[in-house]
C-alpha positions in Angstrom: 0.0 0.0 0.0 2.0 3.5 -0.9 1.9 6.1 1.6 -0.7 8.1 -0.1 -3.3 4.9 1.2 -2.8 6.2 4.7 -5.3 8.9 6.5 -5.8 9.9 10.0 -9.2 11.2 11.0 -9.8 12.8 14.0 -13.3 12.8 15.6 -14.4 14.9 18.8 -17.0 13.1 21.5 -16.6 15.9 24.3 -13.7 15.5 26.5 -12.8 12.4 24.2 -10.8 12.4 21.1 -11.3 9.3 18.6 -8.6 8.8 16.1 -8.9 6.8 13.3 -6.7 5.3 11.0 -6.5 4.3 7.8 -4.0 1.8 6.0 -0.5 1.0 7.1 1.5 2.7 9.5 4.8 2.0 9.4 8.6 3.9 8.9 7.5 6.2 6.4 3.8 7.0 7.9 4.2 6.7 12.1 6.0 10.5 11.9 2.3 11.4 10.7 0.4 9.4 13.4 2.7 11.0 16.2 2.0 14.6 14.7 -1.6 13.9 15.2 -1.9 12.2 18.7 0.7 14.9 19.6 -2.1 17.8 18.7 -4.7 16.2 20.3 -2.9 15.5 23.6 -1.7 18.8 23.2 -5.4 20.3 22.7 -6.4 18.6 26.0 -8.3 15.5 25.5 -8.7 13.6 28.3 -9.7 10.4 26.9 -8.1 9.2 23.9 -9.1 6.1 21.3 -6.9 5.1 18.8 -9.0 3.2 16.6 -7.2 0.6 14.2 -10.1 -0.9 12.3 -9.1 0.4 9.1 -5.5 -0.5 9.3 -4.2 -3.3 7.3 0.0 -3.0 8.6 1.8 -2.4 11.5 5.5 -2.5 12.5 7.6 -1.2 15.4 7.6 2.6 14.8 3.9 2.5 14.9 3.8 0.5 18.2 6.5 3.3 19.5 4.7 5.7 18.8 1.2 4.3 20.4 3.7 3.2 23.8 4.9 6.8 23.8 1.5 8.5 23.4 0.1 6.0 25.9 2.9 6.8 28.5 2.1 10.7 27.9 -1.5 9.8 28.9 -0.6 8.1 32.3 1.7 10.9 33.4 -0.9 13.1 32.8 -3.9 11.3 33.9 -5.8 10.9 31.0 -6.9 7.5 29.1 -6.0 5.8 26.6 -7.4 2.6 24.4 -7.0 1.0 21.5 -9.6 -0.6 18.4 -8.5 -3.6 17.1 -10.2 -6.5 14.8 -8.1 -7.7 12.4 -6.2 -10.6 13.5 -3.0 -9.7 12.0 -2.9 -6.4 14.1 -4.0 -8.2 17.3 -1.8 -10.8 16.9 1.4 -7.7 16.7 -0.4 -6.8 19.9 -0.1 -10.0 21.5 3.7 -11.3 20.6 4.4 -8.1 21.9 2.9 -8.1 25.0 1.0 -4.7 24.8 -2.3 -6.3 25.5 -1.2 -5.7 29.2 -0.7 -2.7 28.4 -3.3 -0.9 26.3 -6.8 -1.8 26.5 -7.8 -3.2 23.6 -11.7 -3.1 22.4 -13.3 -5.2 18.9 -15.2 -2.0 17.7 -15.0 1.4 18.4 -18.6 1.2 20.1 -17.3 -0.7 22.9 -14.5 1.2 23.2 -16.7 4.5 24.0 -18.9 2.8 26.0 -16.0 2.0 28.2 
């Protein structure tokens, strides 16, 4: 998938901010996920989603850049979860060991109504 393939959308709820993403994130595209969660964290939200339903890749500069965003919530007391359905994304969760870490919900429905 070329770089052009990837969007993040932002979507307000009140106090919580719902990102979405689109297509892979990866070496070339993380820079641009990490601008946006950056902006938003920055803007004050105090709950945060990061929704992953759309994405089809993920490699470790993506999952640096969620760990660093998600560290950034917990020193500032704010919240932080993560959308996940497709298996090949959970499964980057799991051999990594950050579904200790970040909660992970199946649709961004129940990950609001958390």
């Amino acid at each position: 998938m070329a770089e052009q393939d990837f969007e993040v959308r932002e979507h307000s709820h009140a106090e919580l901010e719902v990102i979405s993403v689109v297509g892979e994130i990866d070496l070339a595209t993380a820079p641009q996920l990490r601008t946006v969660l950056d902006r938003v964290l920055d803007a004050g939200a105090v709950s945060l989603i990061v929704d992953l339903s759309g994405t089809t890749f993920i490699d470790s500069t993506a999952l640096g850049v969620l760990i660093g965003a998600w560290k950034r919530t917990q020193n500032e007391g704010r919240s932080m979860s993560v959308v996940a359905s497709d298996p090949r994304i959970l499964r980057v969760f799991e051999i990594t060991g950050l579904t200790d870490l970040f909660p992970l919900h199946g649709t961004l429905d129940e990950a609001m109504a958390s």
